[in-house]
N, C-alpha and C positions, 0 to 999 in steps of 0.2 A: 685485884688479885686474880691469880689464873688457877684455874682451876679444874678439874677433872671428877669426874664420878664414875666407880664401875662398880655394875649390879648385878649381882647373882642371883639365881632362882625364883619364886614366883611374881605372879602378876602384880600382886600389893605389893612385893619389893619392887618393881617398877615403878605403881604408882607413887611411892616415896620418895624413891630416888627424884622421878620427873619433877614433883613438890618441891625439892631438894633444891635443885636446877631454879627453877623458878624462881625460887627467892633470892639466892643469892644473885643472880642476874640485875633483879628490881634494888640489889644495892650494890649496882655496879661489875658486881664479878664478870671476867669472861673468860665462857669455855676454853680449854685445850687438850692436847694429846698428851696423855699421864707423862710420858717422858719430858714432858718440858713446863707442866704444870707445878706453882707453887704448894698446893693444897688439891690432895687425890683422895678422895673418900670412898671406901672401898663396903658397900653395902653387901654383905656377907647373906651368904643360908646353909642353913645343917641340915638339912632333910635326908642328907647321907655322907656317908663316910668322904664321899667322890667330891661331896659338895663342901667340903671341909678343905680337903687336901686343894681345890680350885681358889680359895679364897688365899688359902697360905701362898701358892704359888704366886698371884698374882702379886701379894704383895712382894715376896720378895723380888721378884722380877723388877717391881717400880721401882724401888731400893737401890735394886743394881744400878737399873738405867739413869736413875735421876736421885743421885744422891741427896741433894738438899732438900727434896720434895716433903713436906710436910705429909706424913700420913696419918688419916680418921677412919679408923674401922667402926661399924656400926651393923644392924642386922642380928639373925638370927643366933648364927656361931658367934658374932663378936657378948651376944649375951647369956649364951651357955657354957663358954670357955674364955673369959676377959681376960684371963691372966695370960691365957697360951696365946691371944692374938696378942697382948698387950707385951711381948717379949719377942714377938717379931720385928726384923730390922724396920727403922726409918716410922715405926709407927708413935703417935706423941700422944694418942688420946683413943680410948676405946668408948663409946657412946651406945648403951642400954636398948632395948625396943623402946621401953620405958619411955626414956628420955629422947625420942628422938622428932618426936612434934619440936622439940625447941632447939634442934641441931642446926640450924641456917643459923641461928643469933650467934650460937657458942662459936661456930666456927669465924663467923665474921670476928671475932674478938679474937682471930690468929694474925690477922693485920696488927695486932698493935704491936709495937715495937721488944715487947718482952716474949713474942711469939707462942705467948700461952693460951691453950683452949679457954675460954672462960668459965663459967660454974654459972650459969643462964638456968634459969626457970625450968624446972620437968612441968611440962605440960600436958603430959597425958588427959590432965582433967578436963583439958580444952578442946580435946578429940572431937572435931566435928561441929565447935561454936564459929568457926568462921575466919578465929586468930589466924591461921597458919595459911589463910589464903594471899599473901601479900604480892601485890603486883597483877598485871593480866597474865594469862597462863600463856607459856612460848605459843605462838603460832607454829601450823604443821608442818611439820618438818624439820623444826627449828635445833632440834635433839634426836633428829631420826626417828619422829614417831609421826604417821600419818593418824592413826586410832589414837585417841583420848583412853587415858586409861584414868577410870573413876571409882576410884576405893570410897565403897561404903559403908565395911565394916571390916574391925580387926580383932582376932582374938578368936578362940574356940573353949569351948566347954564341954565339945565331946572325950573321949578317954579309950580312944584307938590307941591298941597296945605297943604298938611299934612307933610310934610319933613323938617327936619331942617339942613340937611346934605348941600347945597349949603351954608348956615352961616357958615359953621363949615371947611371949606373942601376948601370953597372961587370958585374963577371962573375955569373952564375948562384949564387943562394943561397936555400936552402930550410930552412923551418922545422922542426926533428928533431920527427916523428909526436907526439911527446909535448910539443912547447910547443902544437902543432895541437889535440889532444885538449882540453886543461885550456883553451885558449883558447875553447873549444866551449862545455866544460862552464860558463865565465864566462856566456856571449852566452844558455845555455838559462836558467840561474838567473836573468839578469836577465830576462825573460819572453821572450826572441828565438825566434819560431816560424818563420823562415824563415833560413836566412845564404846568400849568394853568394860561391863559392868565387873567389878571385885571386891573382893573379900576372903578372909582367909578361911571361913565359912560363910559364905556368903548367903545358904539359904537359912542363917539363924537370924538375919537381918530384923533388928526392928523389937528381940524377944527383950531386951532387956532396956528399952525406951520408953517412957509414961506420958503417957498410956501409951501401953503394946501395941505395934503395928507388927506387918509383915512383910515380907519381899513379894507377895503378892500385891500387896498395897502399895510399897514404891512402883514395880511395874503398872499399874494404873497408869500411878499419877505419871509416869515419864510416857507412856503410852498419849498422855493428855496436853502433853509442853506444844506448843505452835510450831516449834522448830522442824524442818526433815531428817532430823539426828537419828542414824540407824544404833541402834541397841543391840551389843553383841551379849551374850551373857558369858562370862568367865565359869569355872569349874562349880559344878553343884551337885551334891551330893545324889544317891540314888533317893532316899525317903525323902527330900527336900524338894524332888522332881513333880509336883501333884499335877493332878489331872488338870486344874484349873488354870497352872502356869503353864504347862505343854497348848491348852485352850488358846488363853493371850497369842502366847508366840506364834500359834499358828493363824489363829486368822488376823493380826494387828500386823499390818505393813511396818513400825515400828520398829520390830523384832525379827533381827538375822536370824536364819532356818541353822542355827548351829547351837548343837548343845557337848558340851563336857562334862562325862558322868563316871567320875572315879569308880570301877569294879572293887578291885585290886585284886580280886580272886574269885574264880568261879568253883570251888570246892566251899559248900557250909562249912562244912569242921574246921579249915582255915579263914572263913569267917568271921567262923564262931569265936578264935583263936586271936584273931586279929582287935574283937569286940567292932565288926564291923555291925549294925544295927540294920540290918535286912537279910535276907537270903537271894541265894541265884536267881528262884523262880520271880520275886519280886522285882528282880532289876531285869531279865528279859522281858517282863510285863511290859515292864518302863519303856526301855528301849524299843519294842516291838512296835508297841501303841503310837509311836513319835514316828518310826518308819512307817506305817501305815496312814497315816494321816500327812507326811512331810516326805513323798519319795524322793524329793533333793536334797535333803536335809544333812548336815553336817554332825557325826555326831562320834566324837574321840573317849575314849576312854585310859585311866593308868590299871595300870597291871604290875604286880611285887611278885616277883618270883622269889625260890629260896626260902620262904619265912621257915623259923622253927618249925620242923616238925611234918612240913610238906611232903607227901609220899611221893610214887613213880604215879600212882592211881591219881591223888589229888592234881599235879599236875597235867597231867593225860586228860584229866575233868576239864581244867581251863584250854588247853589245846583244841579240844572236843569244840566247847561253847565256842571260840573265838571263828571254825570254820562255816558253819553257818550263820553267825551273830551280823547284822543290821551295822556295824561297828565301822566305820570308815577311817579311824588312826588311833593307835597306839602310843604310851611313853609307855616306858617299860623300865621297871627299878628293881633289880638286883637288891636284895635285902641286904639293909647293913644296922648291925648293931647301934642303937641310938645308946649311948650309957643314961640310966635313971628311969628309961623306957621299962615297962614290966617285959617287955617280949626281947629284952639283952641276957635277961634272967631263966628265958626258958631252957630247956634243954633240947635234944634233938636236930643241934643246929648242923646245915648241910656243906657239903663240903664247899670251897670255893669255886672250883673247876667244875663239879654238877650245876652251881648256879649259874656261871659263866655259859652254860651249857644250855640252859635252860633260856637265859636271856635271851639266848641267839634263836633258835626256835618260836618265841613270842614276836620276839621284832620282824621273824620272817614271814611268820604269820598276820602281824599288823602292815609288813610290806604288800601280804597277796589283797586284803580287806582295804587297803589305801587303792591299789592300782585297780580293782572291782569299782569302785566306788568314779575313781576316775573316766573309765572306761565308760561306765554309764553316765556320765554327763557328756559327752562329744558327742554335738547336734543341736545341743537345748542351749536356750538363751539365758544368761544371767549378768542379774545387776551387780557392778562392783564400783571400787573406789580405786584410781591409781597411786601407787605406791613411788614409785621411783619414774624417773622421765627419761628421755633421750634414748641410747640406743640398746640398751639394756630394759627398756621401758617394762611395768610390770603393774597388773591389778591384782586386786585381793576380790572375791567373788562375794558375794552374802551367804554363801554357801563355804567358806573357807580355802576357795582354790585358788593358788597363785600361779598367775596366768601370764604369758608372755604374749605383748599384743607389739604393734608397730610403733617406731618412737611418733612425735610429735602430738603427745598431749601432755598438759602441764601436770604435775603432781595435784593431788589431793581432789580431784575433776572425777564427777562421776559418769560411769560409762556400759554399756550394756554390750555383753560380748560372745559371741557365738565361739562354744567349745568346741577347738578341732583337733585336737591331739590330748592324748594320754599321759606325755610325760609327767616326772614328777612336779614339774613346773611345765604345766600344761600350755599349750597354740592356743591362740584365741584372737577371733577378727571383732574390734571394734564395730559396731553395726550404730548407735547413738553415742553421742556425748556433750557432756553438759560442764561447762567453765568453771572453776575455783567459786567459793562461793562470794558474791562483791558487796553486801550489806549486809550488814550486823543485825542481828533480832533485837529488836526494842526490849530490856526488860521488863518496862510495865507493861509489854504488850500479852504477858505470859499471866495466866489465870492461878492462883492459889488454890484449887480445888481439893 
């Protein structure tokens, strides 16, 4: 069966879809270009309005071009609007978060000759027993991904007002240390020299495991694996940021100097508003402390303009904070009404064209804190991993810059490279390099500690 996957929005949607990939591979499927693929599964996210209207498009787009093409919506929007995706053209099956650990089997049951999705197992309750690893994981690059992405936990329990991601995603669940480990140990065997740790709260890891661990406690133990697997961290909260994990990262060679710490707003009363669980002062704590101790340090934040309620002052606060802030990238999200969200219900809401307004102001401000950040790495050396080969050749830094070096090194090779230019995708001269990796790490050679 030929097949296609396209995935919207965050890093766990990544890591599912590539799981996705995975399996159906190990029974046979192969990739192709949605236009000419039998079965296109379209892994959805509602995090906003934009992120909605992107999922519609795409399907009907596949629709147009490839009429026969079987389509399987799944993801966030496919499970807060089943019905509105499930009425779009060419789609035959809409698949729950829920249900979607058991999506490889259902969909292999579109092979049979009645061409119907099958009615396979929800497996949720399997989350993280080890079921849903079937096959070796693609080697890199095999799906465009040089970084391993390794979800180890899904689901949130916080109650941010604007978010509909807890509906959609369900309660807080984390993978037990040990599907974590052996899942490592897959991603190092298949040559993976770097993986990016995820979760859709990723510093609740562990809270609702027996006995309770923590994301402090997986960082250990992956600190402790034999392998030289760089550990990036994916997005983590400002209160989840403790003193102890900024410790680890910074002195464990394990651990890339790059951290992701959602703001969303430097005004408290918007905050307050949003039920975000800290204040300003304690997330420049955060950040400061991480710049002072990691001056090369990588460290992005998101920003929501527009919410309910946001004055000319409120936002003037976040403008203020972002020109001196440590901050080196920006996403930046335009508020949009989640329906069911408490903050759809507030009042106060701002016009379109001021948030439009607003948006563009933040990103040009996360443009001048990118290009700062760039500018101050030309001269210094840093370890990266190459991404793409030939004459477009390109590394990712540990530091998160992507770097244009000389072709003639192979993908996935690592490499240490002297920063000579500013651009957005920065000059940089190879100075060492070190070959794909050519033998697999023994699993028993890895300690259970």
């Amino acid at each position: 069966m030929r097949y296609a996957v396209l995935t919207f929005g965050c890093r766990v949607n990544q890591a599912d879809s590539f799981a996705l990939e995975r399996r159906l591979r190990a029974a046979g499927g192969r990739a192709a270009p949605a236009e000419a693929a039998e079965l296109v599964v379209v892994n959805s996210c509602s995090v906003t309005a934009t992120a909605d209207q992107g999922t519609r498009q795409a399907i009907r787009r596949v629709a147009r071009l490839n009429p026969a093409a079987r389509i399987v919506a799944t993801g966030c929007y496919a499970t807060r609007d089943a019905a509105a995706v499930a009425a779009l053209p060419g789609v035959v099956a809409v698949v729950r978060n829920e249900d979607k650990e058991a999506l490889a089997e259902r969909l292999l049951a579109l092979a049979r000759p009645d061409g119907r999705v099958g009615d396979g197992p929800t497996t949720a309750e399997r989350f993280g027993s080890g079921d849903g690893a079937c096959g070796a994981p693609l080697p890199p690059g095999a799906a465009g991904r040089t970084t391993y992405t390794l979800r180890v936990q899904t689901g949130c329990d916080e109650q941010c007002s604007y978010c509909i991601i807890p509906s959609t995603r369900g309660r807080g669940r984390s993978v037990p240390l040990a599907g974590v480990l052996d899942e490592l140990d897959r991603a190092v065997e298949a040559g993976y020299r770097e993986l990016a740790l995820t979760g859709v709260h990723l510093g609740s890891y562990g809270r609702d495991l027996a006995p309770p661990t923590s994301l402090l406690d997986l960082l250990h133990a992956l600190d402790r694996h034999p392998s030289t697997v760089l550990v990036r961290l994916s997005s983590l909260e400002p209160m989840d940021c403790t003193p102890a994990i900024v410790d680890l990262v910074t002195t464990s060679a394990r651990f890339a100097p790059h951290f992701h710490l959602p703001l969303q707003h430097a005004s408290d009363a918007m905050l307050r508003a949003m039920r975000r669980p800290y204040t300003l002062d304690h997330y420049r704590r955060v950040v400061s402390g991480i710049r002072t101790r990691m001056p090369h340090a990588a460290i992005g934040s998101d920003l929501i303009v527009g919410f309910p309620g946001e004055t000319d002052d409120d936002f003037e606060t976040t403008l203020a904070y972002l020109e001196d802030s440590p901050l080196t990238s920006l996403h930046v999200f335009p508020y949009s009404d989640r329906p069911g969200t408490d903050a759809s219900r507030l009042g106060g809401k701002v016009h379109g064209s001021r948030v439009r307004e607003r948006a563009r102001a933040v990103r040009e401000a996360g443009a001048r804190l990118s290009g700062r950040f760039r500018r101050a790495q030309v001269g210094t050396l840093r370890p990266g991993l190459t991404l793409t080969s030939g004459s477009g050749a390109v590394a990712l830094t540990d530091n998160y810059l992507k770097v244009r070096i000389a072709p003639g090194h192979p993908e996935n090779a690592r490499v240490t490279v002297r920063i000579t230019g500013a651009g957005e995708t920065v000059d940089g001269l190879v100075v060492t390099a070190a070959g794909p990796p050519s033998a697999a790490l023994p699993t028993a050679a890895r300690p259970r500690g």
